[in-house]
C-alpha positions as CSV (number, residue, x, y, z in Angstrom):
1,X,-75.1,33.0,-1.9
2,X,-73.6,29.5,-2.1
3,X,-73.8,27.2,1.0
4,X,-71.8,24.7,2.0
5,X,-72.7,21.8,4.6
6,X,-68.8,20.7,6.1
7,X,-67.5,18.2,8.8
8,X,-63.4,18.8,9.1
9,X,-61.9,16.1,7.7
10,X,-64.9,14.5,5.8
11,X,-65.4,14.3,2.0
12,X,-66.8,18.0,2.1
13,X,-63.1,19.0,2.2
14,X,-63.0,18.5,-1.3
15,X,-66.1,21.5,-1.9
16,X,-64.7,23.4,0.6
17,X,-61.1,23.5,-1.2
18,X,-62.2,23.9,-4.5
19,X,-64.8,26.7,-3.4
20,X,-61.8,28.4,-1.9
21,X,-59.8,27.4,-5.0
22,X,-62.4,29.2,-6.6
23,X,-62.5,32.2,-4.8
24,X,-65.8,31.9,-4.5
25,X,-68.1,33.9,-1.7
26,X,-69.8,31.5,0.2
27,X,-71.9,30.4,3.5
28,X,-69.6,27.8,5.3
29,X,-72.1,25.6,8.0
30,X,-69.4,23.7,9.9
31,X,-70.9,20.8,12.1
32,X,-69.3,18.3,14.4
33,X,-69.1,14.4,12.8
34,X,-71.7,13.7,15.4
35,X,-75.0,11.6,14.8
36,X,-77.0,14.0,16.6
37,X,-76.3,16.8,14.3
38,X,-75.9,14.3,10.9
39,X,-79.3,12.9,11.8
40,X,-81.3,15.6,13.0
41,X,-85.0,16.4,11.7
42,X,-83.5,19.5,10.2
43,X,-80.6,18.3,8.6
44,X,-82.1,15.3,7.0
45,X,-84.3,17.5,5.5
46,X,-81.2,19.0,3.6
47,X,-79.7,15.7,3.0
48,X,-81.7,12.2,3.6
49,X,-78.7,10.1,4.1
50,X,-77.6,13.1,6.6
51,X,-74.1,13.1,5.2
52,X,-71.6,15.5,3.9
53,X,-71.0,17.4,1.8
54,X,-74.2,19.1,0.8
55,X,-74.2,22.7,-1.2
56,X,-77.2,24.8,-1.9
57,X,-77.3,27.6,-4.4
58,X,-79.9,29.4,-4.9
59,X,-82.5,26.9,-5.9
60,X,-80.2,24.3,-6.1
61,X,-79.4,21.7,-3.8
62,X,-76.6,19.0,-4.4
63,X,-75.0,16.3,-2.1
64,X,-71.6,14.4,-3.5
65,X,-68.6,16.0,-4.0
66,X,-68.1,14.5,-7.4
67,X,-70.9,16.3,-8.6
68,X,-70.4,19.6,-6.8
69,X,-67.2,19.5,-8.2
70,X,-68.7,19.3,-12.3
71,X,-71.5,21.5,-11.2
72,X,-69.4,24.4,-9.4
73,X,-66.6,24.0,-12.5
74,X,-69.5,24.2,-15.1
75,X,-71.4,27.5,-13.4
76,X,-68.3,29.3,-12.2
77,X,-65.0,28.3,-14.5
78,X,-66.0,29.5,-17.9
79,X,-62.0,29.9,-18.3
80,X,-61.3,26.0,-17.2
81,X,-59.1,27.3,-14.9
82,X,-59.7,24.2,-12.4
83,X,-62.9,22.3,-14.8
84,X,-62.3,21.1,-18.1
85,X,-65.4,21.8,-20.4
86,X,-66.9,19.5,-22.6
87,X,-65.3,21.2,-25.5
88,X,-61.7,20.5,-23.8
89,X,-59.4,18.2,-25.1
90,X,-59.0,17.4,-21.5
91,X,-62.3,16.4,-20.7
92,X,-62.5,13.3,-21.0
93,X,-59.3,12.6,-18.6
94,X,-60.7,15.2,-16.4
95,X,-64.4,13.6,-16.0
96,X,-61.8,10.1,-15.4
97,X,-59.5,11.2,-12.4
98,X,-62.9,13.2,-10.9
99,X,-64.5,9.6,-10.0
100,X,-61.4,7.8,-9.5
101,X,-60.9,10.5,-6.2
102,X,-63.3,7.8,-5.3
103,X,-61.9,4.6,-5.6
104,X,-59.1,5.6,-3.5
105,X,-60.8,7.0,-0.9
106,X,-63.3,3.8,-0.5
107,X,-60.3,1.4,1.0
108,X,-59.6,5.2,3.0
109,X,-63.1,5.3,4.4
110,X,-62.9,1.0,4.8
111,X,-59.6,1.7,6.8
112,X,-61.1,4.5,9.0
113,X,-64.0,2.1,10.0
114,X,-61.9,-1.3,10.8
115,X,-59.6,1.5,12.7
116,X,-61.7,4.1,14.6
117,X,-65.4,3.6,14.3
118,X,-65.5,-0.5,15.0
119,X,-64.8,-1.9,18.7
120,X,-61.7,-3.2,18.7
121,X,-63.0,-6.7,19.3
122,X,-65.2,-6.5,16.1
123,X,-62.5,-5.7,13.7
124,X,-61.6,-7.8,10.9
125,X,-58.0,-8.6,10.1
126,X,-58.6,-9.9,6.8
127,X,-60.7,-6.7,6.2
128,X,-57.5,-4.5,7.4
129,X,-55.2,-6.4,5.4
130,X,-57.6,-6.0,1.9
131,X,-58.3,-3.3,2.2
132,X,-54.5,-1.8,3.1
133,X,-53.9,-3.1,0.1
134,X,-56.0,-2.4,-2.2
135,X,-55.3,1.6,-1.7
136,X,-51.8,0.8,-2.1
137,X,-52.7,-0.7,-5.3
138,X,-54.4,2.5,-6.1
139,X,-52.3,4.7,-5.2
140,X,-49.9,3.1,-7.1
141,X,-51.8,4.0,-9.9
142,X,-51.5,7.3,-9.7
143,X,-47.6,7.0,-8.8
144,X,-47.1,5.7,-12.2
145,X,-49.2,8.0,-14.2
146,X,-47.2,11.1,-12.4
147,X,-44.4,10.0,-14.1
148,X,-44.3,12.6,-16.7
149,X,-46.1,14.9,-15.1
150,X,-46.5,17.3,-12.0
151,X,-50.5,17.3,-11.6
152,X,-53.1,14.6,-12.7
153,X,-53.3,16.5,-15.8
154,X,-50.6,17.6,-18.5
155,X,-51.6,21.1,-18.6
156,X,-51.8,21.5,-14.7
157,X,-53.5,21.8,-11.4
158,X,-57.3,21.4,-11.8
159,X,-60.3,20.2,-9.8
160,X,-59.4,16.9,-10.2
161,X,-56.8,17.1,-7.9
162,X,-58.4,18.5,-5.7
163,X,-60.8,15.1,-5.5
164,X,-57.7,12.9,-5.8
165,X,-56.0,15.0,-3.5
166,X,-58.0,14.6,-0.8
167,X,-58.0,11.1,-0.9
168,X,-55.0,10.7,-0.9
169,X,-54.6,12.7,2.1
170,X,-57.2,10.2,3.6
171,X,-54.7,7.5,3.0
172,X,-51.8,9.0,4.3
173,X,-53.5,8.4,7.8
174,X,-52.9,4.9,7.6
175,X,-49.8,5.1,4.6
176,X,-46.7,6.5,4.9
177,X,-46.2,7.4,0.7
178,X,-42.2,6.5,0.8
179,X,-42.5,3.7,-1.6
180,X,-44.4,6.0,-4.2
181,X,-42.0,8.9,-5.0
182,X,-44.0,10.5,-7.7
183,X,-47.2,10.5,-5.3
184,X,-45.0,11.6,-2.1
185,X,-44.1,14.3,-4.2
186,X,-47.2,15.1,-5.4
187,X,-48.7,15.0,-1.6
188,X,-46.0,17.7,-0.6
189,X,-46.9,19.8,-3.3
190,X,-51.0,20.3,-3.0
191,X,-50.6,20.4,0.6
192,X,-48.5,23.8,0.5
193,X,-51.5,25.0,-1.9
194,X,-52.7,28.1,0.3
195,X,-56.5,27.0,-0.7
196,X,-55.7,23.4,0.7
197,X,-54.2,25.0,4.0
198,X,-57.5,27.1,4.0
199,X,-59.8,24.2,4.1
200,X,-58.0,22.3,6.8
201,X,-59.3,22.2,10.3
202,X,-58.8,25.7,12.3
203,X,-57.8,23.6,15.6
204,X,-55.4,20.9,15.9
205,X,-56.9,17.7,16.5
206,X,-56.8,14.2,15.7
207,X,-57.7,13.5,12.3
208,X,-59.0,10.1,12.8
209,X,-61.4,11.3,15.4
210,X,-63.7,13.5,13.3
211,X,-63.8,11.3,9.7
């Protein structure tokens, strides 16, 4: 059975979405963002960096949610229900919007460290102020290429918003999505997804606190 190494809110949101996009049966190993389980002897054994996410199945062992994405899509999607094969007329776009899920959520993660994980006294206005900016700028990116079009893709919801999704559900933590109608929209819309609402943390906490 497929496992799956998750902190709430973390990257590992996206596996755990897209497994229960998937419905997929699965082994979900929930740990607190905490150093002392991320850094254990028996978890760096799973993943060196002792980060998430981190899937093993069967023999296989994968950390990145980019690449547990293309590996779950290419095992279980045959149909390209959520993955776009390599014989797709999609694919190309589709491999495109999986790895930008990743430039938006770099000025996300940038934003949660100047905000939550540095002392106060140690953070860097300039830093805040970049970096604010340049996910706007991203986001924006995707705000115009909604235009005419619901999901990331013409023919509809796939993995790749799922990965985009995410982050920009990392970035509404810091950005209210007013000025971007296209993206607001599109916020609304994946977040009333049931498998989305699935993935989300079972208790009601601060966000911020466990990224």
């Amino acid at each position: 059975m497929i496992k799956l190494y998750h902190c709430p809110n973390a990257r590992s949101m996206r596996s755990l979405w897209l497994l229960n996009e998937l419905n997929l049966d699965f082994e979900l190993v929930e740990m607190p963002f905490e150093q002392t389980h991320l850094r254990s002897p028996e978890y760096l054994s799973i993943h060196p960096l002792g980060r998430v996410p981190c899937l093993i199945d069967g023999n296989i062992k994968l950390f990145e949610s980019g690449a547990i994405c293309q590996y779950l899509c290419e095992k279980y999607d045959s149909n390209d229900q959520l993955g776009r094969g390599i014989n797709n007329k999609e694919h190309i776009e589709w491999l495109q919007w999986l790895h930008y899920a990743e430039t938006i959520a770099v000025h996300g993660a940038s934003l949660v460290q100047q905000n939550i994980i540095i002392a106060k006294e140690d953070r860097s206005p300039v830093v805040l102020k970049l970096e604010s900016r340049r996910l706007e700028k991203a986001v924006e990116v995707i705000d115009t290429h909604l235009n005419d079009r619901d999901y990331l893709l013409k023919s509809g919801f796939s993995a790749v918003d799922i990965g985009v999704g995410w982050s920009i559900h990392l970035g509404s933590m810091f950005k209210e999505y007013t000025e971007f109608p296209n993206v607001e929209k599109y916020y609304k819309t994946i977040q009333a997804r049931e498998a989305f609402i699935q993935s989300l943390p079972k208790k009601i906490e601060d966000p911020l606190e466990k990224i």
